[in-house]
C-alpha positions, 0 to 999 in steps of 0.5 A, a space after each residue: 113553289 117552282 112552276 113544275 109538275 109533281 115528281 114526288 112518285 117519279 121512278 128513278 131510271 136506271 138503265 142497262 150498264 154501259 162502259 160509256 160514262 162520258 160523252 164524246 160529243 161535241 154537243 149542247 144537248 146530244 138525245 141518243 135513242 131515247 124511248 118513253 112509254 107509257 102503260 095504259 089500260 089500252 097497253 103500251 104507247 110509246 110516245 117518245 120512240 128511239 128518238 135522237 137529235 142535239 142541239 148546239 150551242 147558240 142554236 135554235 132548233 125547232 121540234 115540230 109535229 101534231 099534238 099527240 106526237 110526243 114533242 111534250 113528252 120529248 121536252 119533259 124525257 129531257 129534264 126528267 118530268 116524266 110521272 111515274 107511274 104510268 110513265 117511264 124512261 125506258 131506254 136512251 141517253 141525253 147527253 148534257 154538257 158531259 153528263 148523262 141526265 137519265 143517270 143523275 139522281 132525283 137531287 142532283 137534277 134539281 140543281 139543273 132544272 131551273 138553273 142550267 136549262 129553263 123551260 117554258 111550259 105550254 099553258 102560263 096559267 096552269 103553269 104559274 102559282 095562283 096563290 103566289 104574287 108574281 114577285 115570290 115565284 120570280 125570287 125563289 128560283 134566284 134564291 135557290 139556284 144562285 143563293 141571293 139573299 132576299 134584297 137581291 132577288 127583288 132587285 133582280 126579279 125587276 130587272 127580269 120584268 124589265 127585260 121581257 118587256 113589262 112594264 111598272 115592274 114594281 107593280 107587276 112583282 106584287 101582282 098575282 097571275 090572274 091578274 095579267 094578260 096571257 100575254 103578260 103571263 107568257 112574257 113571267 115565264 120566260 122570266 123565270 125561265 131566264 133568270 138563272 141565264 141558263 145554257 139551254 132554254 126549252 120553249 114548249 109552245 110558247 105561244 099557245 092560246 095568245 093572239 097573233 099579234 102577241 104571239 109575233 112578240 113572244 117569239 121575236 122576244 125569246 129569240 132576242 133574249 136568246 141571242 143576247 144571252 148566248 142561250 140555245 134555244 129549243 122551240 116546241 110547236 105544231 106550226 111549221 110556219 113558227 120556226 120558218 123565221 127564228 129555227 136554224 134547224 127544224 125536227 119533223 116528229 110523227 108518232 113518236 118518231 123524227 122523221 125528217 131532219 134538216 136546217 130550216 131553209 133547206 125544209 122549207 125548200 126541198 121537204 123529202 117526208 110526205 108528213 112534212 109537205 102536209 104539214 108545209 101545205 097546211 100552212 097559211 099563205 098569201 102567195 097563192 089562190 085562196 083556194 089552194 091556200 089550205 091543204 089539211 092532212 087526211 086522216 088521223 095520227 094513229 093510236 099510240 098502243 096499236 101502231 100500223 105496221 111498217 111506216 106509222 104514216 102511210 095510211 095517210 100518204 099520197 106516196 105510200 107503196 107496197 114496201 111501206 107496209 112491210 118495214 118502217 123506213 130507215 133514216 136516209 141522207 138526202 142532202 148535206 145534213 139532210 135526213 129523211 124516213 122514207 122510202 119514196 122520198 125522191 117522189 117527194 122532192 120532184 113533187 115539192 119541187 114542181 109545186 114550188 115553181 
């Protein structure tokens, strides 16, 4: 069994008619107003609200928020594992090497997932088989996409071990789940995710529940391995200090929205979203006193179903004017290739700037 969630109920999406039928980008991966919602007793939560970004070949690009955010939701949008019901693709294009993913049927997604984009998914334990030695969950992606015969996807499934840094191969490929570290169990899904050398790679907080120590390794090895293969690569986290050494560029995302866009060195440097700064502030450092080292974020992310008018996250703002109360902020370019959805966003950068000397 393929370590994916049931979609034997999934709904298919069948959007509004376009004239559109091929995509001009230029673009890897090119997500155009993407809207996910799901429909609880509470009402509607739109977790994934008119979302757009791309992603490059080669590139690392890095989506990050709090949880609760809708960077899962995002991530799962993409290859069409959205459980319907109670959710749903409501609207939106991803553009994938020149087709539109929510237009392909349910069979031929299959032949993508896997195979043309891999996904790490956050929790290797749930994710993995119990049942399954590490071997057959390993050999059964090679046989299905890339039609080996048995011999060769147990040659090849040590080879992946091998590769992600395992060793005893022989040993691992007959062990079952349990049986490994969580270290261990994270370096199988990135073989699994890899092992059909896929174009794109979805990391999905790779390194949840794993150690400092161990989450350096993961994070040093997906990189490599992305590098190596030629793979583009999304990384998913709530940890700005993640991405801050392997992200080209960096996607702040905040009840269901992006909100600032801008390549890694330039966010670290001059962040203009006051969600950014917070989550920058909330970040361990070393550089500084003890007692300013650790700035939380006030307040709560707001509930999905009953969003506050204007910007989502003014109530939590040391910026938020009268104006951010009336209309939610439109994107704006504040630098080159640098966007950010605030209003206020000069404040934020002489803020930003004053505290960075």
């Amino acid at each position: 069994m393929l370590p994916y969630p049931n979609t034997s109920n999934k709904k298919e999406f069948t959007p509004t008619p376009s004239p559109m039928t091929t995509s001009t980008s230029e673009h890897l991966l090119d997500v155009r107003g993407l809207k996910t919602q799901f429909n609880t007793e509470a009402g509607i939560l739109r977790a994934v609200d008119d979302v757009s970004f791309h992603v490059d070949e080669g590139e690392t690009l890095g989506l990050v928020g709090e949880s609760g955010c809708g960077k899962s939701v995002t991530a799962l949008s993409i290859i069409r594992l959205i459980q319907s019901p109670p959710g749903e693709i409501s609207d939106g294009e991803i553009w994938y090497q020149g087709e539109d993913l929510l237009r392909l049927s349910e069979t031929e997604m299959r032949r993508i997932r896997g195979s043309s984009i891999g996904m790490i998914f956050q929790e290797p334990m749930t994710s993995l088989n119990p049942v399954l030695t590490i071997g057959r969950q390993l050999t059964e992606t090679l046989e299905l996409h890339l039609k080996m015969t048995k011999t060769q996807a147990d040659r090849r499934a040590a080879e992946l071990l091998e590769m992600v840094g395992l060793s005893d191969a022989e040993e691992r490929l007959r062990s079952h789940p349990h049986q490994l570290s969580g270290g261990q169990r994270q370096r199988v899904m990135i073989a699994i995710a890899l092992s059909c050398n896929p174009k794109l790679l979805i990391a999905d907080e790779p390194t949840t529940a794993l150690d400092v120590t161990i989450q350096a390794q993961i994070l040093e090895l997906l990189k490599s391995l992305a590098n190596e293969l030629g793979t583009s690569l999304l990384i998913i986290t709530h940890n700005l200090g993640v991405v801050a050494r392997y992200a080209d560029r960096v996607n702040v995302m905040y009840a269901g929205k992006i909100r600032e866009s801008a390549s890694a060195v330039d966010l670290y440097a001059t962040p203009r979203h006051p969600y950014t700064v917070g989550l920058l502030r909330s970040v361990p450092r070393l550089d500084v006193d003890a007692v300013d080292r650790l700035l939380p974020i006030h307040g709560e992310i707001p509930d999905g179903t009953n969003l506050p008018s204007g910007c989502a996250f003014r109530n939590r703002c040391q910026w938020a004017v009268d104006r951010c109360a009336e209309e939610s902020p439109p994107f704006a370019v504040v630098g080159e290739g640098h966007t950010s959805a605030c209003y206020e966003w000069e404040r934020v950068r002489s803020a930003a700037e004053l505290a960075a000397t």
